[in-house]
N, C-alpha and C positions, 0 to 999 in steps of 0.2 A: 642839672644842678651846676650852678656858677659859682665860685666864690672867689670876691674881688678885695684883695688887701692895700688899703692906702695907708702908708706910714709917712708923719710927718714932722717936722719941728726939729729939735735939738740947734746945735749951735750954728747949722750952714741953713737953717730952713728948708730944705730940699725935701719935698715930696716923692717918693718911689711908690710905682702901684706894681703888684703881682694879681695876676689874676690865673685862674684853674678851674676847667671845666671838666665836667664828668665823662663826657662826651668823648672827650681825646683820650682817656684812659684805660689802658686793658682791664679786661672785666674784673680779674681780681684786685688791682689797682683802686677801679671805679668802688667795688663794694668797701676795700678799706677805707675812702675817702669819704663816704654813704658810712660809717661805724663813728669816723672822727666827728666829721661835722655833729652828728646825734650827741656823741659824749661831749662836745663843746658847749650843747646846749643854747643855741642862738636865740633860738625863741624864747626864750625866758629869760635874754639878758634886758639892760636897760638898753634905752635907746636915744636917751640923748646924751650929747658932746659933756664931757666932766666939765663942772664950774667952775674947776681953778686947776694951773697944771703949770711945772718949773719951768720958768725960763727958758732952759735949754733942755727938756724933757721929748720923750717921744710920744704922737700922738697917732692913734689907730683907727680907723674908722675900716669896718670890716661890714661887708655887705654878702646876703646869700639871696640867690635868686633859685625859687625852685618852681615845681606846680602853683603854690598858691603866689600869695602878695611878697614881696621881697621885706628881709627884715635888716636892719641894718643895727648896730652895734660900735660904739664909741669907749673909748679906754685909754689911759695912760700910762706908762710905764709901771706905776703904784699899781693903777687899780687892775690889770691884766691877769684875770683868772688862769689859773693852771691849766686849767682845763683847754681854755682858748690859746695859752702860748703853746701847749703840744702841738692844738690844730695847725697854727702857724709853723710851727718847724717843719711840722710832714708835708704841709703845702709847698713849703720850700725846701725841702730835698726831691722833692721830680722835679725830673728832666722839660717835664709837661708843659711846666708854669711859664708864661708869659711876663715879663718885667721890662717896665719903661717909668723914666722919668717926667716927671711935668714941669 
């Protein structure tokens, strides 16, 4: 299980991706990150890019690759589910996570 965060937009444009694989993480690591992703709920969000978003607004595009088809996930600062800004913070407090800019 991969999950790849691309944040985008606001006032400099700058794109940052974080990514976190399950792979790399101790096992009880791995299963709390296997409890987040579930309570995020990815499969059952929408999946395409919001139709309208601020000027200088943040844009998310969050992708999960697992056994099946990978699902991807589009958000804006407004519309960022509680659920999903956890996911996001836990991903980015490990050590784990990989980050670069584009």
């Amino acid at each position: 299980m991969k999950l790849t965060i691309r944040r985008g937009g606001g006032i400099a444009g700058i794109v940052a991706q974080t990514e976190l694989d399950a792979q790399v993480l101790p096992e009880p690591a791995a299963q709390a990150f296997a409890g987040e992703i579930a309570r995020a709920n990815l499969h059952d969000q929408v999946a395409k890019p919001p139709a309208t978003q601020w000027p200088d607004g943040q844009l998310y595009e969050i992708s999960l690759k697992e056994a099946g088809p990978p699902v991807t996930c589009f958000y804006t600062d407004e519309s960022l589910p509680e659920n999903v800004r956890l996911l996001l913070a836990w991903v980015d407090g490990r050590p784990e996570r990989i980050e670069s800019i584009e």
